[in-house]
N, C-alpha and C positions, 0 to 999 in steps of 0.2 A: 338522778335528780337529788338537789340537798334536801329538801323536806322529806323523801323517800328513806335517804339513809340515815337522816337525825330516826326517823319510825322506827326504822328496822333496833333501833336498841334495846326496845321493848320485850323482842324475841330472840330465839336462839339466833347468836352469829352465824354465821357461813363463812368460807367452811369450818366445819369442824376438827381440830386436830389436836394431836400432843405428843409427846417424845416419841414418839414409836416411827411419824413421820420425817422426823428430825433425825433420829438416828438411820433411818431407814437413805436415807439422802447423804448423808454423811458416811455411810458405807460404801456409794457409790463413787464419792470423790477419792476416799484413800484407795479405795479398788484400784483407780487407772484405769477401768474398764467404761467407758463413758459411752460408748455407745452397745450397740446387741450384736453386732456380727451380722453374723450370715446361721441361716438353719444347720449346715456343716461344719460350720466352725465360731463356737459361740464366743463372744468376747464379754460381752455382761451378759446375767441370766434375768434380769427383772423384764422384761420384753417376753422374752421364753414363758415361761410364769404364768405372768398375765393372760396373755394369751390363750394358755392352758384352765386357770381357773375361770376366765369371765366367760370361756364357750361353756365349761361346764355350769357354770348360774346360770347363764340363758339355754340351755339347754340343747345347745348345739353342737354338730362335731366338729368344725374350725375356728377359729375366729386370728385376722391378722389385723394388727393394729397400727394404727398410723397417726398422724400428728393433728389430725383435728378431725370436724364430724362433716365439716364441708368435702374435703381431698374424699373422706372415706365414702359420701356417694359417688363424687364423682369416678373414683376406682370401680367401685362395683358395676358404674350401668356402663366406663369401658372395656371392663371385662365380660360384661355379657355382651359387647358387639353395640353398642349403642354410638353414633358418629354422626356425620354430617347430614342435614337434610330429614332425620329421625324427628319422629314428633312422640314426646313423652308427656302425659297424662298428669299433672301433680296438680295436688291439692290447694286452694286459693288462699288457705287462713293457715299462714306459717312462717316463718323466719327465712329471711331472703333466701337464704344455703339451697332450700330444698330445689328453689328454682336453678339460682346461678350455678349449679353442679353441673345441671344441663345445660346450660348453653355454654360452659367449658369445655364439655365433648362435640362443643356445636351443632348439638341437637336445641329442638326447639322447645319449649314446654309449653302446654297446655294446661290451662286452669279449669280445674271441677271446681264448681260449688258446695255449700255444706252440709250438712242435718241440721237444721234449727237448735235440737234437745241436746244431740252427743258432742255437739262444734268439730267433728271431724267430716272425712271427703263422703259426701254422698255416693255413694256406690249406684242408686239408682240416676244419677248422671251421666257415669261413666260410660257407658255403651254409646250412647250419642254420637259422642269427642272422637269414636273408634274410624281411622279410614287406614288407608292403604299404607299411610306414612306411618304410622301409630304402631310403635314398636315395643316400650314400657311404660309402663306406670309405678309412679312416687305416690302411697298411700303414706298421709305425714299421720301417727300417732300422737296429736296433739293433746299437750299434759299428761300426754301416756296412753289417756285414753286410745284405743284399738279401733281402729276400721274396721267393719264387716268384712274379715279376712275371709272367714270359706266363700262368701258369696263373689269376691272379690276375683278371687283366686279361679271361678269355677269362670268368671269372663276372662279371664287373660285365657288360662287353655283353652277356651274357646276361640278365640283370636291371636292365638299364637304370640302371646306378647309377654313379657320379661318383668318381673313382679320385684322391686327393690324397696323393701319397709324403713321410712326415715325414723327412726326409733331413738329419735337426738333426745326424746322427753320420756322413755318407756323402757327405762331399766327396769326389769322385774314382771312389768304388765304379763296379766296371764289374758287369754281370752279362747273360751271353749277347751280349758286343757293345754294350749300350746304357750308356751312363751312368746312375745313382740320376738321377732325379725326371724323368727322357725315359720311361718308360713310362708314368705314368698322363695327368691330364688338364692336373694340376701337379706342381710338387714344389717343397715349402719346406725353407729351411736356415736353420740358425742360425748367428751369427759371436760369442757369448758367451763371457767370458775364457777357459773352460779349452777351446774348441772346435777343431780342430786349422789352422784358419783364422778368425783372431780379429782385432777391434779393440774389445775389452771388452765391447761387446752389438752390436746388427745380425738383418738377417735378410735371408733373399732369398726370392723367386715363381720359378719358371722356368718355361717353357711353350712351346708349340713350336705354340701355337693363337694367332692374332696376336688374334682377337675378344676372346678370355679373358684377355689380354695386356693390351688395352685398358681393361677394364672392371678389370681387378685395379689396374693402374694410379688410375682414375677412385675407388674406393672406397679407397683407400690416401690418394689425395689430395681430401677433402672432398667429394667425388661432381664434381670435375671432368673436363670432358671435353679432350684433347690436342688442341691449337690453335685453342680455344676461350677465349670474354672473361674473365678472369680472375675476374671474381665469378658468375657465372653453375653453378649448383650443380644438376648434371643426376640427382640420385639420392642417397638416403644414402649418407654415406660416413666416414670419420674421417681424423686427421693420422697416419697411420703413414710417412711420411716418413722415409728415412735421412736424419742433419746430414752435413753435409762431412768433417768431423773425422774420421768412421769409416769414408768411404768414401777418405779419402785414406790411416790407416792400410792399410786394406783393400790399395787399391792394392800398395801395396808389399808386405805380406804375402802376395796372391795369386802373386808373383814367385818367392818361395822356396818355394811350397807343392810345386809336381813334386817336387823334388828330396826334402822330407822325407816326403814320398807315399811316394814309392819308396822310400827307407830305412824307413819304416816297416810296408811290407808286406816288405821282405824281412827284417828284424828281427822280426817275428810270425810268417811259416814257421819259421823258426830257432827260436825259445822253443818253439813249438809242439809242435815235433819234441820237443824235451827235457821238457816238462811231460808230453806224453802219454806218456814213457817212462816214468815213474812210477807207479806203479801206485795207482792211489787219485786220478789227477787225471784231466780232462776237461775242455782249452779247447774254446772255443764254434767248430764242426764250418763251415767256409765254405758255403753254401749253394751248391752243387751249379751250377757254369756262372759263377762267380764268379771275376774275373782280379784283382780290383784291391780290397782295400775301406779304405772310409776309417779302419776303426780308432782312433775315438774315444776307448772305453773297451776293454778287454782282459779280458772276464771271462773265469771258469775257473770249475769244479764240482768239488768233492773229497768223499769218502768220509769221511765222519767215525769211522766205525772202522777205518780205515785208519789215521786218525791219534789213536788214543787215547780216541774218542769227542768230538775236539773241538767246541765250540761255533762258530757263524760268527766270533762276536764275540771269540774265544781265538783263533781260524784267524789275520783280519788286525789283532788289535793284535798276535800273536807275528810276524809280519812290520814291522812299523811299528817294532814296540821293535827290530829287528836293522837297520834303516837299509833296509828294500825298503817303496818307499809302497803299502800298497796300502787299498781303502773296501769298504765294502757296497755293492751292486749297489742297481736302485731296487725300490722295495718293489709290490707290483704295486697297478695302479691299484684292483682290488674292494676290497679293504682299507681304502685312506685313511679315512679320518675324513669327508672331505667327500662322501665313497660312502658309505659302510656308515651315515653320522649320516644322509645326503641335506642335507646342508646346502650348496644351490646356489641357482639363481637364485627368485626367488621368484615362486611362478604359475604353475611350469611344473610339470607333470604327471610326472613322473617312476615312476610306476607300471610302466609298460611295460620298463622295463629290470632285465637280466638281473644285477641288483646291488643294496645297499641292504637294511639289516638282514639278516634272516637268509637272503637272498640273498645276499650277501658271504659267507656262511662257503666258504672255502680247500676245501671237497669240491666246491664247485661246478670249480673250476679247478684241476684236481689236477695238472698236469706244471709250471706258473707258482710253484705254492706250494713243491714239491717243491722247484726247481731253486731259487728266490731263500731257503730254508731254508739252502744250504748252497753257496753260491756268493758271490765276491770277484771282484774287478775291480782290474786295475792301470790306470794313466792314460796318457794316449797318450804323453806325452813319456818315458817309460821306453822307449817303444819306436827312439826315437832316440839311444839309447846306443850303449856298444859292445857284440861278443858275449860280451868278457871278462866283463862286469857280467852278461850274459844266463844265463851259463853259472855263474854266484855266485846269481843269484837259482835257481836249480833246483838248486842244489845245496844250496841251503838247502832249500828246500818238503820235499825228497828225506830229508834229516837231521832232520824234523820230523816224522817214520813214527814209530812206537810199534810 
């Protein structure tokens, strides 16, 4: 939106960058090495690399990277066996991907409801949605924020069901000790312009299971197998390949990421503290064992007679027209058009799911609808400012009571 980005001048740009990225890019073109090879025979190293450094930040033992954060679930829940006529579990308040991943394996998804406080997947939902089809679950770490992973994790073993963490917003996120996407089976990221670890699109796998490492690997790259004859095609598979180019921006971008991690979780306590003090506002609650989150986006929930009776849509253009950028949250997955019309893959039976016509009506998921009714979102790079500007934006929300 243009009111958005005239705001956004107030704050740090996005992304961030300077010669390091430039030369870094320009290394790659004299190279001649434009793509990564193969694990046997490398042709650029920036792919390699990455690879190696961002499993070791998330603290995992693999990670294979691929060209954006949609392909990178969709890889993972085909490499754990996820296909036709499967019904996967994923969370209702997210960015289309989390769904349409699934029904590109032509599996089905399933929408959980949310937590009111933490705006992530209710975990006390989840057991419900479970039947005989029910083979994974997408817990979306929304704004980083963490899902009650051990409790999470303790119903899928119980139900035998395949645990893939959408971690598109949760680089860094710690919760109870472990890193986002070290609890379940995987866990995929995304590195898309406005992500808070970027080189314009990307995506990552991570996994701490070398088997599912392998195979994630093999289906990403045309169903080959690592050190294996280069035409020999052991499985379906696609080209989700990361190129060089963005594993060499990458590079260097993962270099500065601590540093704006850290400012931006302790720029989020800080506002936090000041929004809640307002009566009529309600940022999103950290889920309970939570040290560190990646803070993507920055939603809030406000009271609309609090403030005059405003509309969402009066809420952040009166923010946008005073220079603070802020957007509408996402709209929840039952909703869309391509839910409620069922306008997806064709052949696939979509009956079974708890969505699609007058299963989409907003009563079925009544704390998702409530909250995305009246809830706004600032963008990560506001969080990298200073408090001065922190302590301007709440004191504007604060003068906009009725």
């Amino acid at each position: 939106m243009a009111f958005e980005q005239e705001a956004k001048k107030n704050f740090p740009t996005w992304p961030i960058y300077d010669e390091a990225e430039i030369e870094a890019l320009a290394e790659v073109i004299k190279s001649g090495n434009w793509w990564c090879g193969s694990p046997s025979v490398h042709k650029g190293e920036n792919v390699w690399k990455f690879q190696e450094a961002f499993a070791k930040y998330q603290e995992a033992k693999n990670c294979v990277a691929v060209f954006n954060g949609t392909v990178a679930i969709e890889c993972a829940l085909l490499a754990l066996g996820i296909g036709l006529g499967d019904e996967v579990i994923v969370s209702d308040y997210t960015f289309v991907a989390s769904a349409s991943a699934v029904v590109a394996t032509n599996a089905i998804p399933i929408f959980v409801d949310i937590d009111p406080e933490t705006l992530v997947m209710d975990v006390d939902k989840v057991e419900p949605l479970i039947n005989e089809k029910t083979k994974a679950i997408v817990p979306v770490h929304l704004g980083g924020n963490p899902v009650e992973m051990d409790r999470l994790m303790e119903i899928a073993e119980k139900h035998d069901l395949k645990v893939v963490e959408d971690c598109s917003h949760a680089h860094g996120s710690r919760y109870k000790g472990k890193r986002a996407g070290t609890w379940g089976h995987a866990g995929t990221f995304s590195f898309q312009a406005s992500k808070v670890l970027t080189a314009g699109e990307g995506g990552a796998i991570i996994t701490n299971d070398d088997e599912l490492a392998d195979l994630i690997y093999s289906i990403s790259d045309c169903g080959r197998n690592k050190n294996e004859y280069f035409y020999k095609h052991f499985r379906y598979g696609s080209n989700f390949r990361m190129s060089e180019y963005q594993a060499a921006v990458l590079n260097v971008q993962l270099k500065r990421f601590p540093q704006q991690h850290e400012l931006r979780n302790q720029n989020a306590r800080y506002l936090s503290q000041k929004l809640n003090a307002i009566n009529g506002i309600r940022t999103m609650k950290p889920t309970p064992g939570t040290t560190e989150l990646g803070w993507y986006v920055y939603p809030f929930v406000f009271e609309p007679e609090k403030f005059g009776n405003i509309t969402k849509e009066q809420f952040y253009k009166t923010l946008n027209d005073n220079g603070i950028p802020t957007d509408d949250c996402y709209p929840p997955l039952h909703g869309l058009d391509c839910f409620k019309n069922v306008d997806l893959r064709k052949g696939i039976d979509y009956s079974s799911a708890n969505w699609g016509g007058s299963k989409s009506n907003d009563a079925n998921f009544p704390v998702v609808s409530d909250i995305y009714s009246r809830s706004v979102e600032f963008p990560q790079e506001m969080l990298l400012t200073s408090k001065d500007k922190l302590d301007w934006v709440a004191q504007f929300i604060e003068s906009m009571k009725k």
